[in-house]
PLY file of the C-alpha trace (Angstrom):
ply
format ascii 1.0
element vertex 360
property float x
property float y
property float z
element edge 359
property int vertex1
property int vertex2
end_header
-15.00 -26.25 -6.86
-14.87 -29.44 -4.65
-11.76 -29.47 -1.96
-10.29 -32.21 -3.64
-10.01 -29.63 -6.72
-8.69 -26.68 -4.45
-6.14 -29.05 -2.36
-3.29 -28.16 -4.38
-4.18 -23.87 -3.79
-4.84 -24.76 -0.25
-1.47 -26.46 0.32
-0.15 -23.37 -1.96
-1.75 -21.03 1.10
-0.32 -22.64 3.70
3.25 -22.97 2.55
2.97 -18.96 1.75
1.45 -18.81 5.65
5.04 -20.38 6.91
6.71 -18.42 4.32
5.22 -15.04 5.51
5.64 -16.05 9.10
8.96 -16.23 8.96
9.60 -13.13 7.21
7.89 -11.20 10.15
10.91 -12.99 12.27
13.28 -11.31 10.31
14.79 -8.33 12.11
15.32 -6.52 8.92
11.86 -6.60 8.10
10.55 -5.25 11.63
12.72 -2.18 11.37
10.64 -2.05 8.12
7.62 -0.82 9.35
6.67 -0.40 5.90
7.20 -3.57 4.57
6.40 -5.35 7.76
2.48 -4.03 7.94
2.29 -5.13 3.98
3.83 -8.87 4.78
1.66 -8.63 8.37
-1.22 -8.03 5.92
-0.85 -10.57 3.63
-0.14 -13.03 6.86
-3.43 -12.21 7.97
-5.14 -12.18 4.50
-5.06 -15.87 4.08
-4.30 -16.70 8.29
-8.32 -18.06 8.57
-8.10 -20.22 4.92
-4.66 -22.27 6.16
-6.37 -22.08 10.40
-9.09 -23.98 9.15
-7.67 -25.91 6.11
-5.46 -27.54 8.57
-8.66 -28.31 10.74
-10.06 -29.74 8.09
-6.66 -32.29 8.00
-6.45 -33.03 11.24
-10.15 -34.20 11.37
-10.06 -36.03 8.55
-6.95 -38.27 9.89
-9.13 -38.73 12.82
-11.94 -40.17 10.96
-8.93 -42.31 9.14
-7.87 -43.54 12.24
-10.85 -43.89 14.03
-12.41 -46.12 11.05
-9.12 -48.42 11.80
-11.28 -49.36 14.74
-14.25 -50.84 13.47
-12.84 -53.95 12.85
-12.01 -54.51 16.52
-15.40 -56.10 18.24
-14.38 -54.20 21.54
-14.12 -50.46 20.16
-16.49 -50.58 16.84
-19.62 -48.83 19.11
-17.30 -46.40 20.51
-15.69 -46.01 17.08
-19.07 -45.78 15.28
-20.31 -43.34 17.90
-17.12 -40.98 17.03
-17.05 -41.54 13.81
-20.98 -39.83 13.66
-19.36 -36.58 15.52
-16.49 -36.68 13.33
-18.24 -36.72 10.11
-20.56 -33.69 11.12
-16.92 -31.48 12.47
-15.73 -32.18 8.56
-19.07 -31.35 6.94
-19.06 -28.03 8.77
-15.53 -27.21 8.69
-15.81 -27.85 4.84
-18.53 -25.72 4.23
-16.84 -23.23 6.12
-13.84 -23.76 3.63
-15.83 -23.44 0.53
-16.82 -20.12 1.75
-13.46 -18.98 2.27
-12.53 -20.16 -0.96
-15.14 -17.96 -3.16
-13.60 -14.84 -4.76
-13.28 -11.95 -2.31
-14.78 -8.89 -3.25
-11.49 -6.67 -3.24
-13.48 -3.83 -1.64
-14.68 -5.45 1.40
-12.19 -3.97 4.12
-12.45 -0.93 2.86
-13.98 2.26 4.53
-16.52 3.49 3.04
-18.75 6.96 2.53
-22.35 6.60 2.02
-24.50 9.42 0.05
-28.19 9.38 0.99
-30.80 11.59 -1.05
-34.73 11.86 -0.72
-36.21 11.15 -4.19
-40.04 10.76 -4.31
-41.89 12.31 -1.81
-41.05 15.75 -1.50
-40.58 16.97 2.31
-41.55 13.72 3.30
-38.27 11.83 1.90
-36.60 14.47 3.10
-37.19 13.66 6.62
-37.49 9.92 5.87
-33.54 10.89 4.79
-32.92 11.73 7.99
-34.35 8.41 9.39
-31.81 6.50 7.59
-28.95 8.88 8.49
-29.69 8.05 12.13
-30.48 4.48 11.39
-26.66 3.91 10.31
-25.36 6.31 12.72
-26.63 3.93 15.31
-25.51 1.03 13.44
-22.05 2.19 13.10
-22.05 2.64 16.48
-22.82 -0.82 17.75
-20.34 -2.23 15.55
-17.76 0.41 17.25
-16.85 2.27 14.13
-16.18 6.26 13.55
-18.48 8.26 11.63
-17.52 11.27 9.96
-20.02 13.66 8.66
-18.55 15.35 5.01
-21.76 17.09 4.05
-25.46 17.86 4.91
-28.13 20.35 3.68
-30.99 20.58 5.88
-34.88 21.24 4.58
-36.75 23.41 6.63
-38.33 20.98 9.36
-36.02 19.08 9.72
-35.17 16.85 6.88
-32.23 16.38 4.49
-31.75 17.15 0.67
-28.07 15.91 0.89
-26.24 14.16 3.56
-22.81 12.48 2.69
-20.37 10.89 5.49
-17.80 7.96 5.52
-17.14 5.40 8.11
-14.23 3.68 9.05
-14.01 0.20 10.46
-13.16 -2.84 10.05
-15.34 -4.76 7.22
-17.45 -1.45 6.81
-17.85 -2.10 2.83
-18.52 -5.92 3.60
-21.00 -5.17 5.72
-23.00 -2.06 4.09
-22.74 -2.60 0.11
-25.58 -4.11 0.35
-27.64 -0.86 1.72
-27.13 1.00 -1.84
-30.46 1.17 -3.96
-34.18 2.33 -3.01
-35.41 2.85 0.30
-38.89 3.15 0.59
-41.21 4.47 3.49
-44.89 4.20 3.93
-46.35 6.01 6.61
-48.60 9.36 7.72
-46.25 11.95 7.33
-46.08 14.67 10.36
-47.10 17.54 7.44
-50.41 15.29 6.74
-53.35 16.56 8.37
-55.61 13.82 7.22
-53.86 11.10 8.33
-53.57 9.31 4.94
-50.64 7.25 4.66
-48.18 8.13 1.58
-45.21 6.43 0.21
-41.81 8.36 -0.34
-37.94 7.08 -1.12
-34.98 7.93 -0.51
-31.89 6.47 -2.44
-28.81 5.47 -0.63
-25.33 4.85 -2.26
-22.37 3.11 -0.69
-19.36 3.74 -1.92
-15.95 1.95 -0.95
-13.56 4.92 -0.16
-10.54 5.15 -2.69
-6.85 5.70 -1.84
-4.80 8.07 -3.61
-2.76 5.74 -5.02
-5.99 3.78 -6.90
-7.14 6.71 -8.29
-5.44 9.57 -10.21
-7.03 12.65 -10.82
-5.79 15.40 -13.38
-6.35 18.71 -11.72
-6.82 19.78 -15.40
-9.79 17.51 -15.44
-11.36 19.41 -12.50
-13.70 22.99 -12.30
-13.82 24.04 -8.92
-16.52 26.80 -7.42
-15.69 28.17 -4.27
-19.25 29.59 -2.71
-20.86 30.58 0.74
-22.66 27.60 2.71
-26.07 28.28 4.05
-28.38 25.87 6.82
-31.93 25.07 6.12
-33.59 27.47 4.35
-30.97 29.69 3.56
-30.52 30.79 6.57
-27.50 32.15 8.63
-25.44 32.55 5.34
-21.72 32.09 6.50
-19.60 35.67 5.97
-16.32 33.56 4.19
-16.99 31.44 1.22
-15.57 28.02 2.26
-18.20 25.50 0.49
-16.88 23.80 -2.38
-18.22 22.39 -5.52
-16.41 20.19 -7.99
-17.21 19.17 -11.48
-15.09 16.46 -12.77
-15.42 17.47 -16.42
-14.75 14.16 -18.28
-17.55 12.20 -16.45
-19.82 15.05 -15.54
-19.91 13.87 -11.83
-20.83 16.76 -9.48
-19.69 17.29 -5.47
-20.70 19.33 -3.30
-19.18 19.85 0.56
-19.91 22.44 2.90
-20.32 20.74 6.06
-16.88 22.08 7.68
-16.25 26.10 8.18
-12.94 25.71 6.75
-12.79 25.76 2.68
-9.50 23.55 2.52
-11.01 21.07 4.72
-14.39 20.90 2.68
-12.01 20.52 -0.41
-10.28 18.06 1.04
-13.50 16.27 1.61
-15.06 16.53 -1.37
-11.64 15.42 -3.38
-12.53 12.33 -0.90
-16.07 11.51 -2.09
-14.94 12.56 -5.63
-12.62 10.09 -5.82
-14.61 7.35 -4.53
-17.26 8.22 -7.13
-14.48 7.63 -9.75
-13.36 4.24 -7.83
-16.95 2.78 -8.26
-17.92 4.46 -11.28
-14.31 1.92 -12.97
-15.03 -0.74 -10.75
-18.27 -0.73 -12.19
-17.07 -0.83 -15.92
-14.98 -3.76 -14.87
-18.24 -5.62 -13.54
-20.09 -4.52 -16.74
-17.69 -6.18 -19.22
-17.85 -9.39 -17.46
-21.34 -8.72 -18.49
-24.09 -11.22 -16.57
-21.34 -13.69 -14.41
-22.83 -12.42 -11.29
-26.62 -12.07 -11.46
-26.85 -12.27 -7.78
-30.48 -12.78 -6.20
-29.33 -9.81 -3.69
-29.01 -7.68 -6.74
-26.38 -5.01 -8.35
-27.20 -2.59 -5.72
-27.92 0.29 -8.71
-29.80 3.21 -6.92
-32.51 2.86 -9.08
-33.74 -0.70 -7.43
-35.75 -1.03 -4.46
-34.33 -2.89 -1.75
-36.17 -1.78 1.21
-39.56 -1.30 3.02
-40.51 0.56 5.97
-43.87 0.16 6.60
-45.16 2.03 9.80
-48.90 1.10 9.71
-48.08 -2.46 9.98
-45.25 -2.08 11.79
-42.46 -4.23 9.65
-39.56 -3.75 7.29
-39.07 -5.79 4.69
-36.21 -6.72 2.08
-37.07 -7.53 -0.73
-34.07 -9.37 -2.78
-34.29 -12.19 0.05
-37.99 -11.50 1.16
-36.95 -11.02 4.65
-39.60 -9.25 6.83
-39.17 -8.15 10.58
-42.23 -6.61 12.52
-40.04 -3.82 14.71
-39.68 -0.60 12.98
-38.26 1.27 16.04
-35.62 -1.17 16.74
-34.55 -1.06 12.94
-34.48 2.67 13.16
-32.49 2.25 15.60
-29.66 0.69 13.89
-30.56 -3.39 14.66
-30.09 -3.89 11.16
-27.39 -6.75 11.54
-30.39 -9.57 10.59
-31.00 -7.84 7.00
-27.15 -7.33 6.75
-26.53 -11.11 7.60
-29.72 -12.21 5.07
-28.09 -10.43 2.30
-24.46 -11.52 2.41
-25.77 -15.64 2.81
-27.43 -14.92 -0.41
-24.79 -13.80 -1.88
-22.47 -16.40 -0.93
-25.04 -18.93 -1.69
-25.35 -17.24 -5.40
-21.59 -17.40 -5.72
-21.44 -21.10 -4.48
-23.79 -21.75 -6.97
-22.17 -19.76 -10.19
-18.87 -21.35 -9.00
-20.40 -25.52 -8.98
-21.63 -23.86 -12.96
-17.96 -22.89 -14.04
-16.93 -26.23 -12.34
0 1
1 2
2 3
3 4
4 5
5 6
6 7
7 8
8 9
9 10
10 11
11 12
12 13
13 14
14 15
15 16
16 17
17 18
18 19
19 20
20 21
21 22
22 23
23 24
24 25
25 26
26 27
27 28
28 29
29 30
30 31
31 32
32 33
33 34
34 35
35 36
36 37
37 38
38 39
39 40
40 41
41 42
42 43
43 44
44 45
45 46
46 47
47 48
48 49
49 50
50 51
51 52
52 53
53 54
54 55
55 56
56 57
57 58
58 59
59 60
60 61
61 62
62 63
63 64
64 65
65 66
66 67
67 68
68 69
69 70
70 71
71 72
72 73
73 74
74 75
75 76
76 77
77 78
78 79
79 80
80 81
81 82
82 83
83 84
84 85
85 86
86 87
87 88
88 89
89 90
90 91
91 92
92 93
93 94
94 95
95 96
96 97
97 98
98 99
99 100
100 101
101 102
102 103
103 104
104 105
105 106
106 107
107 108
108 109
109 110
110 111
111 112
112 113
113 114
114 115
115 116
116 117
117 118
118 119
119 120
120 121
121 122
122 123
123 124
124 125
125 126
126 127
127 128
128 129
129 130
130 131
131 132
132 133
133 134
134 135
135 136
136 137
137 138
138 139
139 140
140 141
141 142
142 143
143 144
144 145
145 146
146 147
147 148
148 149
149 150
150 151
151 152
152 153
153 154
154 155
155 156
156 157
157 158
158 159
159 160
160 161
161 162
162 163
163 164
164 165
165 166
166 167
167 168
168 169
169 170
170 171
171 172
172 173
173 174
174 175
175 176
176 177
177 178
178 179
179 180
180 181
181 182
182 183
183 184
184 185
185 186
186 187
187 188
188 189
189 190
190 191
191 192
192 193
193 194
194 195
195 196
196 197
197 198
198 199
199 200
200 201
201 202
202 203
203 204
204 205
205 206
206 207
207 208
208 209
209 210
210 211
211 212
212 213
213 214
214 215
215 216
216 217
217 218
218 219
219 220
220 221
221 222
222 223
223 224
224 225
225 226
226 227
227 228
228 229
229 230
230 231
231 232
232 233
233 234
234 235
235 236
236 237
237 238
238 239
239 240
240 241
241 242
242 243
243 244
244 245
245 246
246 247
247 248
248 249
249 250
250 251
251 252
252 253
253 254
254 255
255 256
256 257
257 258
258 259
259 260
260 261
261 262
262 263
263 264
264 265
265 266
266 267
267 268
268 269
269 270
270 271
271 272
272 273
273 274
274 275
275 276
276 277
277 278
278 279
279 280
280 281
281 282
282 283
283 284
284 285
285 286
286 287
287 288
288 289
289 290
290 291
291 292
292 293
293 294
294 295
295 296
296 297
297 298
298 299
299 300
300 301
301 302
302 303
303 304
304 305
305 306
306 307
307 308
308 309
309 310
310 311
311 312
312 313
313 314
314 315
315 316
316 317
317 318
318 319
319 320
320 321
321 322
322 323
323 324
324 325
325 326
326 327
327 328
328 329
329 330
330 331
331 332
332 333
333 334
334 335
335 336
336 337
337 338
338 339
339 340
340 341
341 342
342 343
343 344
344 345
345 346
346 347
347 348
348 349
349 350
350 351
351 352
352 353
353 354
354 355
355 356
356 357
357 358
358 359
């Protein structure tokens, strides 16, 4: 869609801006503080579209009036010289519009809980599981957000069959959907005494957290086993039964928590993950019946495709929906994952450009 096309939705935007501004003048809605946070919202929703829409205005009355100038002998180098600044501000304040204009995945400030599970490689992906785990630890960390762990089931040295947490930030779904599908490791394994290098996975799954009021579940709908939670190994078995496992019985999805020693707080947890499974699990029969629209290059992010490289002997990780390699495995493992993360969502937005110049 060309700006010319969206000028009548831009000046749409902006008039809601004013309108919305004014309501959060209105004393009645500040001693709202219901109704003021959902207007503030919706202020700040759209606030960068109309901050840079009426950028894009103002510089294009300058180029306006600065061509006015050409025709006068004295001014026309200074005006052409302007003019050449002028002309790059618009072309990068309207590519920065078109952007903004591209549908907004709905789930992208959302929190989010990510599931990671070794697949092939036995003991190996296990501990490989635990790579990731710390490589997004760290991550969340730079970018300032809180992790919360909700479950984890340690192997024997030191690996992971099942590790769920969420994290909450700011842009945590924008910023980590991309992470869901195959991870895969090549490497000597510590358990290898002939230093031959084998190749294991792991699968990750991001998942944007669901509210209550998005998702209903019918208790009827739900069997519920109440069991004793165990560390690596079955070890140190825990005297009170306060895991929980949850079988939603219409879909067949399973959850397991065990990670807190109090049952209603590893109930509340898994009721948490649960319901995000159900959120993605309809969002994703929404994306299905709109069939192929959105064939991105960066991919559906389904478990079952590999996304991901980590290959120790040459020391690089590479991504392979953008063919992005980086030789420094210990400062990816270390959460400096922001380059891939960056990569993926320009693709995207490229991708969507390009569908949205097809519908045009």
């Amino acid at each position: 869609m060309s700006l010319e096309q969206a000028s009548e939705k831009l000046d749409a935007l902006e008039s809601r801006y004013e309108e919305l501004g004014k309501q959060m003048m209105d004393p009645d809605i500040i001693s709202d503080i219901h109704q003021y946070h959902h207007i503030h919202k919706a202020w700040g929703d759209i606030e960068e579209v109309v901050t840079t829409y009426r950028s894009y205005k103002q510089t294009l009355k300058r180029i306006d009036d600065t061509e006015s100038l050409l025709g006068d002998p004295e001014m026309r180098d200074l005006a052409e010289s302007e003019l050449a600044d002028l002309r790059d501000q618009r072309d990068q304040i309207e590519a920065k519009l078109k952007l903004l204009l591209l549908p907004k995945d709905p789930n992208d400030d959302k929190d989010v809980i990510v599931e990671i599970r070794p697949a092939a490689g036995g003991e190996e992906a296990a501990l490989f599981a635990g790579d990731l785990l710390r490589m997004y630890i760290r991550y969340a960390e730079r970018k300032g957000w809180k992790i919360e762990m909700m479950n984890m089931q340690e192997t024997g040295i030191g690996g992971y069959s099942d590790i769920s947490f969420s994290v909450k930030g700011k842009g945590a779904y924008s910023q980590l959907k991309f992470e869901s599908g195959v991870h895969r490791v090549q490497r000597v394994p510590a358990t290898e005494s002939g230093g031959r290098i084998h190749t294991s996975t792991a699968t990750v799954a991001v998942l944007p957290e669901a509210e209550d009021v998005e998702v209903e579940i019918n208790p009827n709908d739900i069997e519920m086993d109440v069991y004793h939670s165990s560390s690596a190994g079955g070890q140190n078995v825990q005297k009170v039964a306060t895991a929980i496992r949850l079988v939603h019985k219409p879909t067949g999805l399973v959850v397991t928590c065990q990670d807190e020693r109090s049952q209603l707080q590893n109930k509340e947890k898994a009721f948490r993950i649960l319901r995000s499974k159900l959120y993605e699990r309809e969002m994703q029969m929404r994306t299905d019946a709109r069939t192929e629209t959105r064939r991105s290059m960066v991919g559906t992010g389904d478990r079952s495709e590999k996304v991901r490289t980590y290959n120790f002997p040459d020391g690089r990780v590479t991504d392979h929906r953008i063919g992005l390699t980086i030789y420094n495995i210990p400062s990816i493992l270390d959460g400096d994952i922001q380059s891939f993360i960056d990569g993926l969502t320009t693709a995207d937005q490229a991708e969507k450009m390009r569908l949205d110049s097809r519908i045009d």
